[in-house]
N, C-alpha and C positions, 0 to 999 in steps of 0.2 A: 560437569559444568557446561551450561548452554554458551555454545559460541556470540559472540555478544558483536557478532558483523550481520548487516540484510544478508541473504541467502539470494543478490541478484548480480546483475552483472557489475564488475567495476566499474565501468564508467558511469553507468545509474547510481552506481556510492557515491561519486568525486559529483556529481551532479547535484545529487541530495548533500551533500556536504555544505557546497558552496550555494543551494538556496536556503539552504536553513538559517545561513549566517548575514541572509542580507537584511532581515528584521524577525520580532516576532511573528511566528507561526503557528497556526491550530489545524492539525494531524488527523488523518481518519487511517487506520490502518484495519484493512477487514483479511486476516488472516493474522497469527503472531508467529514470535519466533524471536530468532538474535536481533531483526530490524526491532522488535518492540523495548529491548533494553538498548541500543542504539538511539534509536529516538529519545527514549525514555531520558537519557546523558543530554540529549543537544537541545529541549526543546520543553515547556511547559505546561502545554496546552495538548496531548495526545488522550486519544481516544483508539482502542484497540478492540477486537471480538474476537473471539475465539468460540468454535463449539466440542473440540473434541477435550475434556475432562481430564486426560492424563494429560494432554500438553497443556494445558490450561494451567495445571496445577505446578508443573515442570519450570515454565517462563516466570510465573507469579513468585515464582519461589527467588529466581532473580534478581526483581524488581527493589530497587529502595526506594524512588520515588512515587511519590503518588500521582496513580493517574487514573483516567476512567477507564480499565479493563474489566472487558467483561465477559462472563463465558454466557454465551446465547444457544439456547438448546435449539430453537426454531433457525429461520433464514435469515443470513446479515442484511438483504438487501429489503427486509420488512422494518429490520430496526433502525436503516437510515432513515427511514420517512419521521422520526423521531429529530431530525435536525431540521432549523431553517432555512430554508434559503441562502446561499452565498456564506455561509456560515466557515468552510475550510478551505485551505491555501494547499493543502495537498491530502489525495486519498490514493492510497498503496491499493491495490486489489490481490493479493496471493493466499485467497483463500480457498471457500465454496461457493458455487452458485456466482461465479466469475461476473459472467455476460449480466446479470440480472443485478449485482450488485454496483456494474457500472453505469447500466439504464437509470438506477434511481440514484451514483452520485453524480450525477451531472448537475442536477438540481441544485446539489448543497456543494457545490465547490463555486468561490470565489470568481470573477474575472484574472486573468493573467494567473489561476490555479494549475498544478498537476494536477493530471490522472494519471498513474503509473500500472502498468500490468505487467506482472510476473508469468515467465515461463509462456509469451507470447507467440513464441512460435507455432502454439499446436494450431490447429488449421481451425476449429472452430472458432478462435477469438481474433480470426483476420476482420468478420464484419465491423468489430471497431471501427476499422480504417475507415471503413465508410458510415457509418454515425458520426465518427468526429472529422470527417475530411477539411471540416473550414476549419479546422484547430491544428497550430503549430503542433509537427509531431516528429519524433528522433525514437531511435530503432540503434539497438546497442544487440550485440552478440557476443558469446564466451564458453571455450570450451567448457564444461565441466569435469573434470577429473575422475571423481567416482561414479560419474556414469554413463562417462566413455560418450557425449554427446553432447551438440550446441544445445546451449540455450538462450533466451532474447528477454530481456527487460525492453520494453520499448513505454513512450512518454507521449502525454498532448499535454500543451499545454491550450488553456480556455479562452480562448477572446476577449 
């Protein structure tokens, strides 16, 4: 059975907890996992990708409610362009193709939206900082256990 918590730092859960409860929210999450049955419980409106086929089919098996997941054999960040404008109040990025699917959710996230990225500490996904430097942004850390190293969920939130 799939652990049914995000796979990010605790304080990014207690975070996402307490915005999800302050109205309804519409979800982009481009990577799945335990955060997709998560969400899937607190929220109506998620939209999830996935392209790897054995987990695809692992999470889905999870699932009771219905949502828009999808397994994408190409690039997540071809099939945001598929959204309008201001369209989501939070997009997860812990997928593939990181940097590229953040470039193009800018577009489709809300004012006063997240953007969340997972496993931000590796050193390629620092130039965020500086794409969203005018956006409210918090930087959480935690060790991980099974692999003996930190890792960083860090947040912007949109203007």
């Amino acid at each position: 059975m799939l652990n049914d918590k995000p796979w990010l730092t605790d304080a990014a859960v207690n975070f996402l907890d307490q915005f999800l409860k302050e109205s309804p929210k519409s979800v982009l999450e481009l990577g799945s996992g335990g955060s997709t049955i998560w969400f899937a419980k607190r929220i109506k409106h998620l939209v999830s990708f996935e392209h790897d086929v054995r987990w695809y089919e692992t999470v889905k098996k999870e699932l009771n409610q219905q949502i828009d997941y999808r397994l994408i054999k190409g690039s997540y960040f071809d099939t945001i362009n598929e959204f309008p404008d201001n369209y989501f109040d939070l997009v997860l990025v812990d997928g593939k193709d990181r940097l590229e699917c953040i470039k193009n959710s800018i577009r489709v996230l809300r004012s006063g939206g997240v953007l969340m990225l997972d496993d931000a500490q590796r050193e390629k996904y620092q130039v965020v900082n500086e794409w969203l430097k005018d956006w409210q942004f918090f930087e959480t850390e935690q060790f991980d256990e099974l692999k003996k190293e930190n890792f960083k969920t860090n947040w912007w939130i949109r203007p």
